[in-house]
Structure formats: C-alpha cells, structure tokens
C-alpha positions as CSV (number, residue, x, y, z in Angstrom):
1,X,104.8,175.1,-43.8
2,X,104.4,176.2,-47.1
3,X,101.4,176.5,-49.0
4,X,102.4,174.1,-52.0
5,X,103.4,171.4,-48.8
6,X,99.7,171.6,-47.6
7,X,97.8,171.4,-51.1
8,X,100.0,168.1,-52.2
9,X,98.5,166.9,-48.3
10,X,95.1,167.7,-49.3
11,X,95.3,166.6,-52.5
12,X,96.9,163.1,-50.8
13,X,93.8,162.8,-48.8
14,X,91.5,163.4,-51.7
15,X,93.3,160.5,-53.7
16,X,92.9,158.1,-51.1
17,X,96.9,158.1,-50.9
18,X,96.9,159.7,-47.2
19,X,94.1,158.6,-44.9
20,X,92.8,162.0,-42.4
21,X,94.4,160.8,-39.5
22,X,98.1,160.7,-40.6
23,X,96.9,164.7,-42.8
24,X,96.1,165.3,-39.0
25,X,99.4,164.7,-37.6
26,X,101.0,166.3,-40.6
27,X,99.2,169.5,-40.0
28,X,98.9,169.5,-36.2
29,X,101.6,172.2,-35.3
30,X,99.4,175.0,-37.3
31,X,99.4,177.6,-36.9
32,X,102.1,177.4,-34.6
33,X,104.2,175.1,-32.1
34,X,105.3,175.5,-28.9
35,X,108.8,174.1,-28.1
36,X,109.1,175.7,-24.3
37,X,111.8,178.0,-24.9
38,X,110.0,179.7,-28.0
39,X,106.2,179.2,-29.5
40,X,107.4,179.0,-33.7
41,X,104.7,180.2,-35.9
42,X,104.6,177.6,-38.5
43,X,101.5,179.4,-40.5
44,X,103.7,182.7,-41.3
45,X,104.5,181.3,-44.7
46,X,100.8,181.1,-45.5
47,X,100.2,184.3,-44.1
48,X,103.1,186.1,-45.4
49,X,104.5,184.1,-47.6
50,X,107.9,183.9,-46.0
51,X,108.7,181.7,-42.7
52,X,109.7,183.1,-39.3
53,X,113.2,183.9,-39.3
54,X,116.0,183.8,-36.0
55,X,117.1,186.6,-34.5
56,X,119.9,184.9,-33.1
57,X,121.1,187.6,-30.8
58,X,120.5,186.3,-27.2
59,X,119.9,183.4,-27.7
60,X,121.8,180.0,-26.5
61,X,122.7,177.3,-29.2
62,X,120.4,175.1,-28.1
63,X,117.2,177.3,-28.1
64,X,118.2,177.7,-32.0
65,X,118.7,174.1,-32.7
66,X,116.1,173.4,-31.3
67,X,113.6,176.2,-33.4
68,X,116.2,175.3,-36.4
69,X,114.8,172.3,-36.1
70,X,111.2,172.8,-35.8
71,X,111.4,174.8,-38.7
72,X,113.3,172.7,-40.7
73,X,110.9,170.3,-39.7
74,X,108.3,171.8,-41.6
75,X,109.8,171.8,-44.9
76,X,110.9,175.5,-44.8
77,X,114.5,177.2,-45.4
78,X,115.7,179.0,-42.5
79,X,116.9,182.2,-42.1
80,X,118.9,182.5,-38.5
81,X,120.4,186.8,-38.3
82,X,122.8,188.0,-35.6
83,X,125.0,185.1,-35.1
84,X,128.2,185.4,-34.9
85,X,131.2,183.1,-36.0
86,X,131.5,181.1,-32.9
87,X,127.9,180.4,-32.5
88,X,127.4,179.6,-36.4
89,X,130.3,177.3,-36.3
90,X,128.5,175.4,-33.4
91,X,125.3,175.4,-35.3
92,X,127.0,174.0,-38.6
93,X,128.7,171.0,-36.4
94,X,124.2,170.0,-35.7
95,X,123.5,171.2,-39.5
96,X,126.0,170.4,-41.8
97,X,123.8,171.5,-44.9
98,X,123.7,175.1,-42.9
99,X,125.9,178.1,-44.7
100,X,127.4,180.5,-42.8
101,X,127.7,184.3,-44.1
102,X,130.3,185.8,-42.2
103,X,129.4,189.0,-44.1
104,X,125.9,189.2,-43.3
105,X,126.4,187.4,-39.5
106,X,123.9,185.1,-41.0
107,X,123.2,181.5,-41.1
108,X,120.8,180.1,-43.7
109,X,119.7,176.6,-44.6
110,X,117.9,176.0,-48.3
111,X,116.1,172.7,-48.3
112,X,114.6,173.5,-51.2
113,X,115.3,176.2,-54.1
114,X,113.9,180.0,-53.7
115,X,110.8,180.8,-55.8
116,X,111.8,183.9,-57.7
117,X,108.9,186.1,-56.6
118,X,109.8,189.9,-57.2
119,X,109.1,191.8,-60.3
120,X,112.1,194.0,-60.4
121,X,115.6,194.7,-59.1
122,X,116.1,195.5,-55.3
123,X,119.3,197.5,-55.1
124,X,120.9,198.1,-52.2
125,X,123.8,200.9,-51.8
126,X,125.4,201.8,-48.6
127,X,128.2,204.7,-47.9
128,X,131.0,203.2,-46.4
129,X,132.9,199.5,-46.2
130,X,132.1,199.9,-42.6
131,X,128.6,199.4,-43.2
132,X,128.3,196.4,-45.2
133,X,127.5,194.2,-42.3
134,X,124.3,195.3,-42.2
135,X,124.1,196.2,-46.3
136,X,125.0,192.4,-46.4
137,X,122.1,191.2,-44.1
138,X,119.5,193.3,-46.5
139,X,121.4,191.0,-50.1
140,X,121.0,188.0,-47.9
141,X,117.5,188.4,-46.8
142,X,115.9,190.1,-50.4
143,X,117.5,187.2,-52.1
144,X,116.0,184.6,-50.1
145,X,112.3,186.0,-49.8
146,X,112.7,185.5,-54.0
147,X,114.1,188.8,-55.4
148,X,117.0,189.8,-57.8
149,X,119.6,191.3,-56.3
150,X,122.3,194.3,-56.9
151,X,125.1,196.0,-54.5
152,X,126.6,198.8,-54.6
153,X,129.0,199.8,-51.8
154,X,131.2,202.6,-50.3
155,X,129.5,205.3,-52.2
156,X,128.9,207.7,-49.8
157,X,128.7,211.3,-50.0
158,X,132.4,211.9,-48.8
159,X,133.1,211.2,-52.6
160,X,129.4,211.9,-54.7
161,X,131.2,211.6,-57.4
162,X,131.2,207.5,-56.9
163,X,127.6,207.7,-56.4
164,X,127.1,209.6,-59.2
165,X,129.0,207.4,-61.9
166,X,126.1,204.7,-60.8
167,X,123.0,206.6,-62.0
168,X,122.3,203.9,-64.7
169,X,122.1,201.2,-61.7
170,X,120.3,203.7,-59.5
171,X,117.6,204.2,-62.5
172,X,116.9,200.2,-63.4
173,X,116.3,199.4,-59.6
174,X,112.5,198.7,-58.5
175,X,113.0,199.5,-54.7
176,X,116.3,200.8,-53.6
177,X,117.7,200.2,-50.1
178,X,120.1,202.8,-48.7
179,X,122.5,202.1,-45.8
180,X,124.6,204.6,-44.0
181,X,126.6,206.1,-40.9
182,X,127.5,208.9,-39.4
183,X,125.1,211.8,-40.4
184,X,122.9,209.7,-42.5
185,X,122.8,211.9,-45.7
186,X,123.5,209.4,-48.3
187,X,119.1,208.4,-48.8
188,X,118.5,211.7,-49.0
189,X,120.9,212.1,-52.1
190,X,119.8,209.0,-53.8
191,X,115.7,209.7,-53.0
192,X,116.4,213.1,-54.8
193,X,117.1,211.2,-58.0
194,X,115.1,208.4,-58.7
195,X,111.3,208.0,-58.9
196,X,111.8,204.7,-56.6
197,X,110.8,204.0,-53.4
198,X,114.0,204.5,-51.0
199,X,114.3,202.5,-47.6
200,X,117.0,204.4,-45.6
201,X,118.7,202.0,-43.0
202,X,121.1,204.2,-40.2
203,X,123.7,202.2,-39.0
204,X,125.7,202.7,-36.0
205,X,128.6,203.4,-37.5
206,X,130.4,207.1,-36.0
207,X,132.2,208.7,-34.1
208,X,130.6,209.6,-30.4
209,X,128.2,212.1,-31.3
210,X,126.8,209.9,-33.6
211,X,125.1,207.9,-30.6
212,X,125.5,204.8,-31.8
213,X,123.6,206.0,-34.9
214,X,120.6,208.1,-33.5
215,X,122.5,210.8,-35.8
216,X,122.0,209.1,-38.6
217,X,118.3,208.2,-37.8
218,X,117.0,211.5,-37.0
219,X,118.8,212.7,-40.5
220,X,117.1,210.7,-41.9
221,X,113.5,211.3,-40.5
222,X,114.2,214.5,-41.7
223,X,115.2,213.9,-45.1
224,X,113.8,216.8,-47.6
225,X,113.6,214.1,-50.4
226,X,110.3,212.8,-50.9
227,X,109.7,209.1,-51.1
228,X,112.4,208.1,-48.4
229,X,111.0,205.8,-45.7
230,X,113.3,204.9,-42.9
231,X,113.7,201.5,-40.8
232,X,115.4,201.2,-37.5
233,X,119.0,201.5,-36.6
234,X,120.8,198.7,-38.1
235,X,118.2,196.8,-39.1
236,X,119.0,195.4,-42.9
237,X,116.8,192.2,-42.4
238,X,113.6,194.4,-42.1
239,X,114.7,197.2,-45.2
240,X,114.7,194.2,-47.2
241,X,111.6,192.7,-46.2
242,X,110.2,195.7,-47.0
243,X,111.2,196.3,-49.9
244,X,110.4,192.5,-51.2
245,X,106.8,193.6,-50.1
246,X,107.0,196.3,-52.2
247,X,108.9,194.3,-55.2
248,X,106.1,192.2,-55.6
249,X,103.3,194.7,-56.5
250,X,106.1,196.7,-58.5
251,X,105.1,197.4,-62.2
C-alpha cells in the first residue's frame, strides 16, 4: 500500500466521506498479510518506498496468483523475477493487464504510472550478449522503482575498444551497473574511469572453471579500482535496487 493510498483514506475519514470502520478494513492487512503459502508485507512501500517483489523461482502458479493478487489488491504494481515463458504465459491467461519480458524473465503489472523518483541516469553496461538476461532484469527493475534508464551491451574487455568509444555515456551516468562473465574484469575497467559509484554484478556465464561464476565474483572482490561494490552472482534485480537507493540522494 502506498503512502499517497493511505493519506486520501485518512483524509476520507477526516471529511466525513469514510466512516472508521470501513478505514479499518481498508487498512487491516498492515503491515502485512498472511495468505498460508506466503505472509506478503504490504507496509514495504511505506518503509521503502518500493513494494515486495516475486522471486518467482520455485514457486507454483498458484502461490503467485495468489500473492499477485494480494498485491495487486493493494493498489501496488508488481514486479514477479525468475519466471520463465511457460509460467508467465500461465500467469497472463489470470492477468491479462500482466507483460511479460522475455528478456528480463520478468513479469510486471502497472496499475498505475511510475513516479519518476531518481535524480540522475542509472546506466547499466554488461560484456557480452550472453549476459543480458540478467543486464535486462537490472533496466527492468531501475525503471520501475522511478529512475531513467541507459544500456549499453557487449562491451567487454575482449574488444576495450567498444567500451572505450562510450566514455561520454560512461561520464553522464549517476550510478553505473556493471554486468559480466567469465573472469569478471569488465567493473574494474569502467570503476577506473569514472568518479561514479559502480555495482559489479558476476554472472554465471563461462566456461567450467568459471564455477558457475564464482570466477567472476572473486575478480571482482578484488577489483583494484576504488569505488566498485559487488552484488551476488546473477543477481540484476538487487544491483539495480541498489543503485536507485543511491540515485535518489545523487547530486
């Protein structure tokens, strides 16, 4: 529930518009609700000022219609990550206004339009094509928790020359997420020329001594470029929640 949804309540109440005991049942699943196959926290928004999102991995279509549903309940978009095609086309035949980014293996519903919160440009850059899955997930999240969005992709340091040619880019960004394979150098070239904060995401992308991109993660951990912060393997829904955070104190 969103903060705007529980002032117009409050405000109803105070006009004489809503009486307290229908404001009651309005606001009776704060802080949270719980549906028996998950307890949704309903007061994140307030807290956080974005609501609890899916991690659809693992779970059955009917434990996420069902917290789709809660959520959607509330007034809130949804955010649903890690679901693949067949599991997104299920959900879209229960909620037709749902989209379905095959890029991203996200499914999103807007019920209403996203508040344009940041104060700069979150960029996000990742090395190869092979990574965009989870490059895609970090546009798809920073866009929805309010922020302008940029991509750059397959710039890796196979070919520097590519990354290079997109200094200008590199230099207007407010945060900068950084997404890449195999040995994981790429953040470690960008944090070396910008003054921005860099968010280095490993993917699993590799070959077998990569394991399953550990590689990439401990390269990272040990970048020598200062102001590179690292997130877990594959994880390009919480680089760009991070980095919204960050947009929104930027400047």
């Amino acid at each position: 529930m969103q903060s705007k949804t529980i002032e117009k309540i409050l405000q109803d109440v105070r006009d004489g518009s809503v009486d307290v005991a229908n404001a009651l049942e309005k606001l009776k699943h704060l802080p949270f609700e719980d549906l028996g196959c998950a307890t949704v926290d309903h007061h994140r928004t307030l807290r956080q000022g974005f609501p609890e999102v899916i991690f659809g991995q693992g779970k059955s279509i009917p434990q996420m219609r069902t917290i789709i549903q809660a959520l959607l309940d509330k007034g809130g978009n949804v955010l649903a990550t890690r679901v693949n095609r067949a599991k997104g086309a299920k959900l879209m035949e229960s909620f037709p206004q749902a989209v379905y980014h095959a890029d991203a293996r996200a499914l999103t519903i807007e019920q209403h339009p996203v508040e344009r919160r940041g104060k700069g440009k979150i960029l996000v850059v990742c090395a190869g094509t092979s990574d965009i899955p989870v490059a895609a997930e970090a546009v798809l999240t920073a866009e929805l928790m309010g922020n302008e969005v940029e991509k750059v992709y397959d710039v890796g340091v196979a070919g520097l020359h590519r990354l290079l040619a997109r200094r200008g880019t590199l230099a207007e960004a407010a945060v900068i997420i950084v997404v890449a394979g195999m040995e994981g150098a790429l953040p470690s070239v960008v944090g070396g020329l910008v003054d921005k904060p860099v968010i280095a995401v490993p993917t699993s992308v590799g070959y077998g001594a990569s394991f399953g991109g550990v590689a990439a993660l401990l390269g990272m951990l040990n970048s020598c470029a200062a102001g590179v912060t690292v997130v877990n393997i594959d994880n390009g829904f919480g680089a760009a929640y991070a980095a919204s955070l960050m947009n929104r104190v930027h400047g």
